[in-house]
N, CA, C and O atoms as CSV, one atom per row, in Angstrom:
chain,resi,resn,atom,element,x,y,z
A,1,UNK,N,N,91.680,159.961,141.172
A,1,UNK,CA,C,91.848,158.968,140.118
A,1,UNK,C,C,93.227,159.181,139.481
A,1,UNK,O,O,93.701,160.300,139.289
A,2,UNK,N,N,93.824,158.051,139.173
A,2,UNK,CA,C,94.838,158.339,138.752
A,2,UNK,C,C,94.852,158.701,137.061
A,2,UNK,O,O,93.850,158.610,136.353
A,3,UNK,N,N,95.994,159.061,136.655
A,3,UNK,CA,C,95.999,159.489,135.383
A,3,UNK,C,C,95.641,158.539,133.962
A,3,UNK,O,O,95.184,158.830,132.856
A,4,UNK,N,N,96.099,157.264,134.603
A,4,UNK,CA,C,96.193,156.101,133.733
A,4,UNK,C,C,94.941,155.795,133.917
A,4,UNK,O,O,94.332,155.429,132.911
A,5,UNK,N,N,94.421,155.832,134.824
A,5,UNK,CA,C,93.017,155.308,135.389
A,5,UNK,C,C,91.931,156.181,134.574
A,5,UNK,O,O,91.023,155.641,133.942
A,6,UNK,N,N,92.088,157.439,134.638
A,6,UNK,CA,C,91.432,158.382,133.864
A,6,UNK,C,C,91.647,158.342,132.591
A,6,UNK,O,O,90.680,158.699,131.917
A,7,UNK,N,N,92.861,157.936,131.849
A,7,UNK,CA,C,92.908,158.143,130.738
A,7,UNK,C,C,92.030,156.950,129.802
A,7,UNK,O,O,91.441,157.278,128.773
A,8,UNK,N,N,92.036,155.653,130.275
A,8,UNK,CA,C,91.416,154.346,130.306
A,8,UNK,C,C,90.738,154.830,130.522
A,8,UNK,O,O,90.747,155.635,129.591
A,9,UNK,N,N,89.499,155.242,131.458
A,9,UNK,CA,C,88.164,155.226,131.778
A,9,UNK,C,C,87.788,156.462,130.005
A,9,UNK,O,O,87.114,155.866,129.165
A,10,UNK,N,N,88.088,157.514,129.724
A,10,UNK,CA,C,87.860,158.500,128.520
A,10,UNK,C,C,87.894,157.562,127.315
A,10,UNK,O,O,87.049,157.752,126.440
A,11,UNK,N,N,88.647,156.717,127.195
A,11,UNK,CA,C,89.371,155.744,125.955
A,11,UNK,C,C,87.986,155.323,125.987
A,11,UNK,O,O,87.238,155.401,125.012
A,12,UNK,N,N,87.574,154.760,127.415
A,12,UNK,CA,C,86.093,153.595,126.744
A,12,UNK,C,C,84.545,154.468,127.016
A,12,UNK,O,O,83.454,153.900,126.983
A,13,UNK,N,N,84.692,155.601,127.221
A,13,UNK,CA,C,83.942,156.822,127.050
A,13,UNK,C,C,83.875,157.269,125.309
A,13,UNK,O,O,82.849,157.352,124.633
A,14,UNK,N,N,85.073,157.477,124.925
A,14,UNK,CA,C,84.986,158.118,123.574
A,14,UNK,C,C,84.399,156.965,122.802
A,14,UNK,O,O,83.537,157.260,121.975
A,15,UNK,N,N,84.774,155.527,122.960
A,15,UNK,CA,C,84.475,154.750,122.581
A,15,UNK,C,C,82.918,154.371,121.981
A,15,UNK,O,O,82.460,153.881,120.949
A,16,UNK,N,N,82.356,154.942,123.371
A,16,UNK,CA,C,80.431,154.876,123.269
A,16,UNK,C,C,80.058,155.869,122.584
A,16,UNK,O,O,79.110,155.946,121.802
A,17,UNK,N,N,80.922,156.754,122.924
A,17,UNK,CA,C,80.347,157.916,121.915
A,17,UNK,C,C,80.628,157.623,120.206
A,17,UNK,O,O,80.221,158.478,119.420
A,18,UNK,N,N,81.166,156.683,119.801
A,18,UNK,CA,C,81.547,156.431,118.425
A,18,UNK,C,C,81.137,155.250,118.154
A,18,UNK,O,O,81.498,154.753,117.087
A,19,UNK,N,N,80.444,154.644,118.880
A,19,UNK,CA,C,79.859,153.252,118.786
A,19,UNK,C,C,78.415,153.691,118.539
A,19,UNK,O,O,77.716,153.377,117.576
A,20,UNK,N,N,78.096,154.453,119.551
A,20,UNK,CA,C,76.383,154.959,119.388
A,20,UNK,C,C,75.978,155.888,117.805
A,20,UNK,O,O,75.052,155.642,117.033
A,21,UNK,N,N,77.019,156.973,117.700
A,21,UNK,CA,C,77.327,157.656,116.495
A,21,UNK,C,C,76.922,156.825,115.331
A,21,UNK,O,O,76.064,156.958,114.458
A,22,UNK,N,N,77.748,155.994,115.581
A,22,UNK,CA,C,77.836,154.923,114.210
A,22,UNK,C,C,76.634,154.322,113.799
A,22,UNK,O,O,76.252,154.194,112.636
A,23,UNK,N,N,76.040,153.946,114.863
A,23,UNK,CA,C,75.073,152.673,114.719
A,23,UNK,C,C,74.275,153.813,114.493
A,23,UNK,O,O,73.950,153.798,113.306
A,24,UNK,N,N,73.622,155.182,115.302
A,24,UNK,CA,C,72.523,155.957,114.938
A,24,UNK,C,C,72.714,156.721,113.134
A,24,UNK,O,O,71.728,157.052,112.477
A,25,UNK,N,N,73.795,156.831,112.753
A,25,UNK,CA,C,74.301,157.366,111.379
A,25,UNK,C,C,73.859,156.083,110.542
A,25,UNK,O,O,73.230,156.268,109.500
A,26,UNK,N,N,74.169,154.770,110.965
A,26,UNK,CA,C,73.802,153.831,109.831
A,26,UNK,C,C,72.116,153.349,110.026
A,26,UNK,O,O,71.289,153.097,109.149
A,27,UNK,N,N,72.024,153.338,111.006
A,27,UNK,CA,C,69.833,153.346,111.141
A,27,UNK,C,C,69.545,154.307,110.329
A,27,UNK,O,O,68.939,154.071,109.283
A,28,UNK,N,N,69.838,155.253,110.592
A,28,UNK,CA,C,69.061,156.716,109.262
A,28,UNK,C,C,69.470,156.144,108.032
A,28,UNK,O,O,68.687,156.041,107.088
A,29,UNK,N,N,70.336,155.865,107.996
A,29,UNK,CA,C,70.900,155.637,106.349
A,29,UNK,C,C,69.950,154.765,106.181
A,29,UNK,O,O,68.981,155.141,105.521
A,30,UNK,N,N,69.958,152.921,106.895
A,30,UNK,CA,C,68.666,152.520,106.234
A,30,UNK,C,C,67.694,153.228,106.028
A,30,UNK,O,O,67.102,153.210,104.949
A,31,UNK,N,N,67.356,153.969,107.009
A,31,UNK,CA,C,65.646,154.517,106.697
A,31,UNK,C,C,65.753,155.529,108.134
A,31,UNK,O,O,65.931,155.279,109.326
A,32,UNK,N,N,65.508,157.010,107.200
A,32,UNK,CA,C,65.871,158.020,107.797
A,32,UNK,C,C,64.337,158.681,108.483
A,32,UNK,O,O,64.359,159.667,109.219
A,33,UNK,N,N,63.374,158.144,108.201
A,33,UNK,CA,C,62.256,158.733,108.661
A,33,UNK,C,C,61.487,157.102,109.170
A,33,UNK,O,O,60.853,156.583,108.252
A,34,UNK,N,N,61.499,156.388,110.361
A,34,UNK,CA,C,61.222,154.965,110.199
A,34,UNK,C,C,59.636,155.027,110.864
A,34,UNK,O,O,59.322,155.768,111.795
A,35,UNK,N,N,58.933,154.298,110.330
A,35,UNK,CA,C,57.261,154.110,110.571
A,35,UNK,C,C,56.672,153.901,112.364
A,35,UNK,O,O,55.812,154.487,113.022
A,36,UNK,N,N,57.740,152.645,112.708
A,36,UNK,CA,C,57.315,152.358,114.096
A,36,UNK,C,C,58.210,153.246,115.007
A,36,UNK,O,O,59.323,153.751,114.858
A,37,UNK,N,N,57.176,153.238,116.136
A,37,UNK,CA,C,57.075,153.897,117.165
A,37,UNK,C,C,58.699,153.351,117.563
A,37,UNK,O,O,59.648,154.123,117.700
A,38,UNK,N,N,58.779,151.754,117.720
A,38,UNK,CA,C,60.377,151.255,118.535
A,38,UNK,C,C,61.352,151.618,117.656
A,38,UNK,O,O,62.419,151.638,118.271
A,39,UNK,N,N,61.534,151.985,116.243
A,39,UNK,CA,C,62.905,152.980,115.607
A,39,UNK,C,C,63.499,154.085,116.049
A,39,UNK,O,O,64.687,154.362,116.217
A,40,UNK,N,N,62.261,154.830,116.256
A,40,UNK,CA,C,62.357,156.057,116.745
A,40,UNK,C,C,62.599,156.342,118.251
A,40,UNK,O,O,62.801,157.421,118.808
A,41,UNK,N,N,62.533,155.251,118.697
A,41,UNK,CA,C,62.486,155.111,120.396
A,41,UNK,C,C,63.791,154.605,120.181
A,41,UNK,O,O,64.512,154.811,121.157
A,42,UNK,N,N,64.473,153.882,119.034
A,42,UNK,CA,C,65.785,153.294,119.715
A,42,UNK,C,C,66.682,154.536,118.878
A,42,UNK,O,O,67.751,154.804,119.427
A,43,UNK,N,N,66.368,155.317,117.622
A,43,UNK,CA,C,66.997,156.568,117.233
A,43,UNK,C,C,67.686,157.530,118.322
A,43,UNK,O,O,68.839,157.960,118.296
A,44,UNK,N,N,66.771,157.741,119.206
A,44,UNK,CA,C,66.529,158.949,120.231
A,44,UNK,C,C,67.381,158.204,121.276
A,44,UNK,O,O,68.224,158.865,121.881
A,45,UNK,N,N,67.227,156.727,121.581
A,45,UNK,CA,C,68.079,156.123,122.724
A,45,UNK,C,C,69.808,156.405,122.582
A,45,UNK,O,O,70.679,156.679,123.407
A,46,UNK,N,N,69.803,156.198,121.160
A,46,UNK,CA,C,71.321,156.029,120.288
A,46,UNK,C,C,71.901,157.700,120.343
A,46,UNK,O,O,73.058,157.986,120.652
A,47,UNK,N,N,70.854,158.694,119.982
A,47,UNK,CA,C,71.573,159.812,120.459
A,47,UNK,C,C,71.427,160.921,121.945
A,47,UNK,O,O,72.010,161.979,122.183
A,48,UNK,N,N,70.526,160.245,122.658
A,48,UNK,CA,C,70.498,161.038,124.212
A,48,UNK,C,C,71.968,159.985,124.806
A,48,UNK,O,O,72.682,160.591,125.605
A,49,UNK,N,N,72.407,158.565,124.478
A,49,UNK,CA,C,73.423,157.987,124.674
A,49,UNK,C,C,75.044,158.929,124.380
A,49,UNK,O,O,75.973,159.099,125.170
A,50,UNK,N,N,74.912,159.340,123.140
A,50,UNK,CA,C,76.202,159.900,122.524
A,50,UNK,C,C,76.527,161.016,123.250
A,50,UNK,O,O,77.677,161.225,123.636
A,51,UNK,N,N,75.366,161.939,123.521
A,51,UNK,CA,C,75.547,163.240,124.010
A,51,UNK,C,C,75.805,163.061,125.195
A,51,UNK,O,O,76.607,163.891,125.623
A,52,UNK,N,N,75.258,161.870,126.369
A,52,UNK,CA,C,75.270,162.113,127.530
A,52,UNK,C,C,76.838,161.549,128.075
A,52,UNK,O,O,77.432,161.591,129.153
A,53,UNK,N,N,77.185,160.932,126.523
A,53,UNK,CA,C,78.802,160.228,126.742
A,53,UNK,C,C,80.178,161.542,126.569
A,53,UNK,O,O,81.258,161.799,127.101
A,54,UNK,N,N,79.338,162.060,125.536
A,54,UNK,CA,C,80.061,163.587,125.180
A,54,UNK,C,C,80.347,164.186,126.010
A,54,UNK,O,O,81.530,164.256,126.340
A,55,UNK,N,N,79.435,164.805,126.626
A,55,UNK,CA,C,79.358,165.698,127.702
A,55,UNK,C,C,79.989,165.373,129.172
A,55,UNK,O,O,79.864,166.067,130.182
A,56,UNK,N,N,80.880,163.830,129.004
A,56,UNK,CA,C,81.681,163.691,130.357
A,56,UNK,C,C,83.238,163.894,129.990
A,56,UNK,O,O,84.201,163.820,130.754
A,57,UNK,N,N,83.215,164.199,128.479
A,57,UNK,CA,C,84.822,164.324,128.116
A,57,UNK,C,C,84.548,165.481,127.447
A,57,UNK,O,O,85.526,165.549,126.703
A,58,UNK,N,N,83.732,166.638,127.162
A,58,UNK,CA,C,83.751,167.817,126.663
A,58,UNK,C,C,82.908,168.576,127.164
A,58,UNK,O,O,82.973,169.627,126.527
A,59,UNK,N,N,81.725,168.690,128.383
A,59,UNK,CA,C,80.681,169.543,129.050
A,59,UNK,C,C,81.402,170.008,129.444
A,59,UNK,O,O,82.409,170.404,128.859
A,60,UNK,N,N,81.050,170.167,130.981
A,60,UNK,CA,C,81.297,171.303,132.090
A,60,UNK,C,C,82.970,170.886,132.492
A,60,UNK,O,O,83.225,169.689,132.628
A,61,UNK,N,N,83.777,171.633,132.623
A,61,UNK,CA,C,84.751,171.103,132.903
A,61,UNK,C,C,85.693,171.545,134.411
A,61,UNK,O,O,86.751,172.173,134.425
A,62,UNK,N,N,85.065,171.094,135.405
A,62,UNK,CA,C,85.413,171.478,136.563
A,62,UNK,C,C,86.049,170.013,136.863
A,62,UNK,O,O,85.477,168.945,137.081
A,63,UNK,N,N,87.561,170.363,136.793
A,63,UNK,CA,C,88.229,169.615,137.015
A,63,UNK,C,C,88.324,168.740,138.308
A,63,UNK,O,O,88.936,167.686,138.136
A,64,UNK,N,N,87.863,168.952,139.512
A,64,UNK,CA,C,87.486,168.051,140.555
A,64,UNK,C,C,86.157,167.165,140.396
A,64,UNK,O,O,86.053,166.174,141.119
A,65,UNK,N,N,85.259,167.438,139.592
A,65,UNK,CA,C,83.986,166.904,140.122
A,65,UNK,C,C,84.255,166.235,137.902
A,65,UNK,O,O,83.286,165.480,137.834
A,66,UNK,N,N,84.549,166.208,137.271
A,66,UNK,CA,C,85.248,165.677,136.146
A,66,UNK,C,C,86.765,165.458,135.878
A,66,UNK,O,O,87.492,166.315,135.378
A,67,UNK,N,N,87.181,164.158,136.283
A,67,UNK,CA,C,88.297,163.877,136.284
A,67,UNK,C,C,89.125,163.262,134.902
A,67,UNK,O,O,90.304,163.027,134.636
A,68,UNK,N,N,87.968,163.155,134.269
A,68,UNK,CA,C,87.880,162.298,132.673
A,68,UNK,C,C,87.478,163.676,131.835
A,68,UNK,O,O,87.521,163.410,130.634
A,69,UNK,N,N,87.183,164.757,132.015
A,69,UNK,CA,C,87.092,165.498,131.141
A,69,UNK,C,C,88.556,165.555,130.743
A,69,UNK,O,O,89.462,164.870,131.218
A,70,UNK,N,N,88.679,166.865,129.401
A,70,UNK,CA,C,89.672,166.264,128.194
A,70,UNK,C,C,90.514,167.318,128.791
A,70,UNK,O,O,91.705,167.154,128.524
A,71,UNK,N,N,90.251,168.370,129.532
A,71,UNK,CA,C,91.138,169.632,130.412
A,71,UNK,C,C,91.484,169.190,131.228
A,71,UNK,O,O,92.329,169.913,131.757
A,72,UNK,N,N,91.219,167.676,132.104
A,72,UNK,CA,C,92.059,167.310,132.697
A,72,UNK,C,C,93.378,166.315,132.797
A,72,UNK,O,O,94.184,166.042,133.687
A,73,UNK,N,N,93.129,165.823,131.092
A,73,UNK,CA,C,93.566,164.930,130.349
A,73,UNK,C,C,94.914,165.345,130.357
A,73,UNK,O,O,95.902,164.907,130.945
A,74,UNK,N,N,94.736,166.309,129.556
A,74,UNK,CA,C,95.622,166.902,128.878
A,74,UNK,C,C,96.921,167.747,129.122
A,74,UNK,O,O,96.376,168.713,129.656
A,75,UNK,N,N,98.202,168.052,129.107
A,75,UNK,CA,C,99.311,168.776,129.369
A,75,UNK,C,C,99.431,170.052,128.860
A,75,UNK,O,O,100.007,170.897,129.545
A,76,UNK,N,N,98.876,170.410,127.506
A,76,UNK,CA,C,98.967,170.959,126.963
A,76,UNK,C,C,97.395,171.418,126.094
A,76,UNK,O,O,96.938,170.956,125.048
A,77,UNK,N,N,96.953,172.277,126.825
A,77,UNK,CA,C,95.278,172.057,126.406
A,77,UNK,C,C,95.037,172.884,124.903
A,77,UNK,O,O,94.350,172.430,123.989
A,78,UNK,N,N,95.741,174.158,124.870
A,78,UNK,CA,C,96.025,174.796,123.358
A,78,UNK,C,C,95.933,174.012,122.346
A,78,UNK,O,O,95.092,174.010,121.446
A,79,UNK,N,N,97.561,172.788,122.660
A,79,UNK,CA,C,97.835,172.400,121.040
A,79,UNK,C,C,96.617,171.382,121.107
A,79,UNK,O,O,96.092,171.170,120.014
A,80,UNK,N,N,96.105,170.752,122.141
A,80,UNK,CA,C,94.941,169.725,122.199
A,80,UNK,C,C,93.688,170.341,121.318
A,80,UNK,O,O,93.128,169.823,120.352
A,81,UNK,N,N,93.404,171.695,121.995
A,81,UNK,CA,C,92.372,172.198,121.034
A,81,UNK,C,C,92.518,172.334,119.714
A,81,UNK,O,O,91.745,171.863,118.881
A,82,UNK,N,N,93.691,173.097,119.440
A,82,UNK,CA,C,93.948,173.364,118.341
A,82,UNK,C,C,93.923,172.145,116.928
A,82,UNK,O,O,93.620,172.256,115.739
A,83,UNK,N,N,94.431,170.936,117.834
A,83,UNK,CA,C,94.458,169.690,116.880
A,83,UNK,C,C,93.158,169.267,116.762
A,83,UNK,O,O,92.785,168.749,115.709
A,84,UNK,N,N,92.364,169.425,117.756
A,84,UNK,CA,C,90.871,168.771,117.804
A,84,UNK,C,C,89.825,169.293,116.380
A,84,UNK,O,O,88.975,168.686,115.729
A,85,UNK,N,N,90.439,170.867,116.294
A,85,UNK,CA,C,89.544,172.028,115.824
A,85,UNK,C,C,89.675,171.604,114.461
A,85,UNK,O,O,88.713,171.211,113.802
A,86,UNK,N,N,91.567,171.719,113.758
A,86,UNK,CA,C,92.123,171.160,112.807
A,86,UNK,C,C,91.144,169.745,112.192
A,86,UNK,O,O,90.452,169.723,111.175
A,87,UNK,N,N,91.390,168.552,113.271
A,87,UNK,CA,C,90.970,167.073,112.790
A,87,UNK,C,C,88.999,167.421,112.256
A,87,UNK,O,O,88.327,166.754,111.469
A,88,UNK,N,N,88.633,168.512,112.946
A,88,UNK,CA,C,87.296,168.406,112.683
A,88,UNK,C,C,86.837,169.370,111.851
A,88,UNK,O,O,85.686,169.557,111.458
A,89,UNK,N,N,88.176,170.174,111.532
A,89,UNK,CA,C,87.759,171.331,110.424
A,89,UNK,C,C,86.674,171.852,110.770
A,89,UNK,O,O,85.598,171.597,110.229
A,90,UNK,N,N,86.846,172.692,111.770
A,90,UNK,CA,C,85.862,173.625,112.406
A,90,UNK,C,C,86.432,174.632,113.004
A,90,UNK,O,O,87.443,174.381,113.660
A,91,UNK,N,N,85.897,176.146,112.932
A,91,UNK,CA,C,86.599,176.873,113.659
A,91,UNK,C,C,86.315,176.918,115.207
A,91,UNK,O,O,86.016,175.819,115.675
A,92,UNK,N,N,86.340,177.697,115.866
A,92,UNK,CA,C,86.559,177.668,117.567
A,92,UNK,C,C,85.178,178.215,118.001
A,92,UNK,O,O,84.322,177.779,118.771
A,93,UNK,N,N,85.253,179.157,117.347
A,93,UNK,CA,C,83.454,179.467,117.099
A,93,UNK,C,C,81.992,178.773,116.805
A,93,UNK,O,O,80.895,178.861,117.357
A,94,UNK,N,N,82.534,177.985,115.585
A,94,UNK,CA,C,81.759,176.548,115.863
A,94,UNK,C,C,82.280,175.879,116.400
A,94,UNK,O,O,81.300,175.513,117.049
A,95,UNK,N,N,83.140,175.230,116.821
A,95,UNK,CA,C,83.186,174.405,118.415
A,95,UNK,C,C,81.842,174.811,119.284
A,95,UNK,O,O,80.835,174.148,119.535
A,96,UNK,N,N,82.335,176.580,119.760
A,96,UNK,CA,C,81.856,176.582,120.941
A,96,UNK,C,C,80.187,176.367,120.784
A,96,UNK,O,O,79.360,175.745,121.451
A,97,UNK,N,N,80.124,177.072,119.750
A,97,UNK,CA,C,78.082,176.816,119.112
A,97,UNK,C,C,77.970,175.414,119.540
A,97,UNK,O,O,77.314,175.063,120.521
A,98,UNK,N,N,78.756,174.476,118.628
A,98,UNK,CA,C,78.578,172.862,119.025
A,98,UNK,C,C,78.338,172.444,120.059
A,98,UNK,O,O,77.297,171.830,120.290
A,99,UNK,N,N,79.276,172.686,120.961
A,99,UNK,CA,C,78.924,172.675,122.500
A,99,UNK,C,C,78.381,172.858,123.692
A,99,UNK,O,O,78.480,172.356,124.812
A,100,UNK,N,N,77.344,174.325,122.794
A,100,UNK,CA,C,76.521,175.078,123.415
A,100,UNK,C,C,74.791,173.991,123.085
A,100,UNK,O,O,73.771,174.106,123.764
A,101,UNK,N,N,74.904,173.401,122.343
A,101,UNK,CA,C,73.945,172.652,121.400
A,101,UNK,C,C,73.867,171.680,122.458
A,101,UNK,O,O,72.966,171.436,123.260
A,102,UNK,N,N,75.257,171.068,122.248
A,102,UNK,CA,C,75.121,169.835,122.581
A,102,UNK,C,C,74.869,169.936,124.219
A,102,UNK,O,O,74.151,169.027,124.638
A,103,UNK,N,N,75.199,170.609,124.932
A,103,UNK,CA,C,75.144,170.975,126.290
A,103,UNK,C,C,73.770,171.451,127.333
A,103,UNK,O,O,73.443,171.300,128.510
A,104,UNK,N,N,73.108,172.255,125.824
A,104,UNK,CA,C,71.550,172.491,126.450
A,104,UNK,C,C,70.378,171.354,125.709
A,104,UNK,O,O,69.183,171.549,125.931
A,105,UNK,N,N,70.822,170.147,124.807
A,105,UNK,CA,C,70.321,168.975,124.479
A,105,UNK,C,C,70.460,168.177,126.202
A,105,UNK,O,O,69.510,167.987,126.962
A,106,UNK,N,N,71.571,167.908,126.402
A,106,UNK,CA,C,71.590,166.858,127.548
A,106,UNK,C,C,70.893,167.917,129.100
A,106,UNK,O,O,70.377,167.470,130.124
A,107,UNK,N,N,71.104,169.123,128.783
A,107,UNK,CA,C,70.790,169.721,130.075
A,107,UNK,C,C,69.184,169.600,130.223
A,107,UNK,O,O,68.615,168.838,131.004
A,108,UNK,N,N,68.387,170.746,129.073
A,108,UNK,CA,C,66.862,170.087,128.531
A,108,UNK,C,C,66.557,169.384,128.626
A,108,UNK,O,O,65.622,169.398,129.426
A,109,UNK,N,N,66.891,167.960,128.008
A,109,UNK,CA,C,66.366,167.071,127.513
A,109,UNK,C,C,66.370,165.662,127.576
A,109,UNK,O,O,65.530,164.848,127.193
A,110,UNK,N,N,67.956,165.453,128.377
A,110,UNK,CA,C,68.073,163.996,128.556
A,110,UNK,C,C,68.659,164.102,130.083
A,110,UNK,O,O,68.341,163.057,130.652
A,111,UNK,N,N,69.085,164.600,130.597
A,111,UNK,CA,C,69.649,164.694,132.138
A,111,UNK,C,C,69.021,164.984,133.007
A,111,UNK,O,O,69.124,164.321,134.039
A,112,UNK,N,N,68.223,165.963,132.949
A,112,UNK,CA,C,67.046,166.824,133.909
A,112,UNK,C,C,65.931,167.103,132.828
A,112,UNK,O,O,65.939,167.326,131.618
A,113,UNK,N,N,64.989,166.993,133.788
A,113,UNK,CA,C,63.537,167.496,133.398
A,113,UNK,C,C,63.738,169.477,133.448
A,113,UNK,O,O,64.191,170.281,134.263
A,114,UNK,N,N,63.289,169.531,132.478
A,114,UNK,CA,C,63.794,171.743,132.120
A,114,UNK,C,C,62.490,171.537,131.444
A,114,UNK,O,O,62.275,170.576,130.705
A,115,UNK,N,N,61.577,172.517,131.732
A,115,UNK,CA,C,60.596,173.123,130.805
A,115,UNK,C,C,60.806,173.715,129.234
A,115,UNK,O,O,60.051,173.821,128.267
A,116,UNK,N,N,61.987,173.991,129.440
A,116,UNK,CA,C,63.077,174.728,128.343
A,116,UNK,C,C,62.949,173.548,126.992
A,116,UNK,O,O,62.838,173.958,125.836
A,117,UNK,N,N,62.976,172.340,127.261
A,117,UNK,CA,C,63.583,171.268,126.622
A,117,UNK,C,C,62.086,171.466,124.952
A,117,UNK,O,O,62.243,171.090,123.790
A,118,UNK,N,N,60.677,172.256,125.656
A,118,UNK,CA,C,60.186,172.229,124.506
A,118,UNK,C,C,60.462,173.071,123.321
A,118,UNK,O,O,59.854,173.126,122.252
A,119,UNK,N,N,61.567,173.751,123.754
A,119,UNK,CA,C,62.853,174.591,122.695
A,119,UNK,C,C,63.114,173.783,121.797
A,119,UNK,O,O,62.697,174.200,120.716
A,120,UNK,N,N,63.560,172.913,121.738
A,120,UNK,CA,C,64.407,171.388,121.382
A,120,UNK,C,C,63.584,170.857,120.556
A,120,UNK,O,O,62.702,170.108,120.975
A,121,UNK,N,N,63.729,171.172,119.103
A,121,UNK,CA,C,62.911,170.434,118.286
A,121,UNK,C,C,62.967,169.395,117.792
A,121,UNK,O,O,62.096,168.533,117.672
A,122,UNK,N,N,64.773,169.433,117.239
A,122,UNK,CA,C,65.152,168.541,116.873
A,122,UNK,C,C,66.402,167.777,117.408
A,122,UNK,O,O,67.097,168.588,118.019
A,123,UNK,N,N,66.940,166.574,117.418
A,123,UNK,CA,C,67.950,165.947,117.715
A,123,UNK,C,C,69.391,166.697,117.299
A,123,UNK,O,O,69.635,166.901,116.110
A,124,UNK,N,N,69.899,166.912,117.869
A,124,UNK,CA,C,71.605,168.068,117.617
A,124,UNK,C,C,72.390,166.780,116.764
A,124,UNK,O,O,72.510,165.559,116.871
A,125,UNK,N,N,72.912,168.071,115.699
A,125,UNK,CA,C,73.741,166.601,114.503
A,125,UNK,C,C,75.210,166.511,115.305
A,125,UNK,O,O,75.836,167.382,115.910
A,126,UNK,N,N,75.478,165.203,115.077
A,126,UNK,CA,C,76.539,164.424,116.204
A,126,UNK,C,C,77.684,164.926,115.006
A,126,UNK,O,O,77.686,164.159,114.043
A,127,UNK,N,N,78.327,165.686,114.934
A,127,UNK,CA,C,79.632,165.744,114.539
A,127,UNK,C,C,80.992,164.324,114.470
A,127,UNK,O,O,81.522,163.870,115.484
A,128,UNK,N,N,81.225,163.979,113.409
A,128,UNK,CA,C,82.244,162.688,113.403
A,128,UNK,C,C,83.389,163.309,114.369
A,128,UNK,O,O,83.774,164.469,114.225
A,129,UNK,N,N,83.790,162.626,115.151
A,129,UNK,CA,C,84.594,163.152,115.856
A,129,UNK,C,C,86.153,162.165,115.672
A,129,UNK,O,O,87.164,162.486,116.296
């Protein structure tokens, strides 16, 4: 894939991930605990969506088999982190916790069937990114 090609394909990747974010952050706000069964079915849709969008520009990052991840994006992957860490006011440590969260959510729970997933109590909080 080419670079431009990759960089476009991440653009409308990050995109879902901040589209789904949004819309699941403003459903709670109406009503953070909702009665019917289809809220909660479209809650859970809105964030197994975000994570499973996440996790193609920040999971596993084996640069052949992820060409849109952000290590392959990038020229300079340091100051990339470093600005990411900065914009989200988080240290590197929580990053990596974050990632570790968010990584055994989609692995558990929305990607593959894992026995593990009844670990998983609750929905992992989506960080504004």
């Amino acid at each position: 894939m080419e670079r431009r090609q990759a960089i476009m394909v991440a653009t409308n990747i990050f995109a879902a991930i901040v589209r789904n974010v949004h819309l699941r952050r403003e459903l709670s706000n109406a009503c953070a605990e909702p009665a019917l069964n289809f809220w909660r079915l479209i809650y859970g849709n809105l964030t197994d969506a975000a994570v499973l969008e996440w996790c193609k520009l920040f999971g596993a990052d084996d640069n052949e088999k992820q060409p849109v991840h952000w290590k392959s994006l990038v020229e300079d992957q340091d100051e990339f982190r470093n600005k990411l860490l900065a914009s989200l006011n988080i240290s590197r440590a929580e990053w990596d916790e974050y990632w570790k969260q968010l990584k055994a959510y989609r692995d558990h729970a929305v990607a593959h069937y894992d026995p593990r997933q009844a670990a998983i109590t609750h929905y992992p909080h989506l960080i504004s990114l």
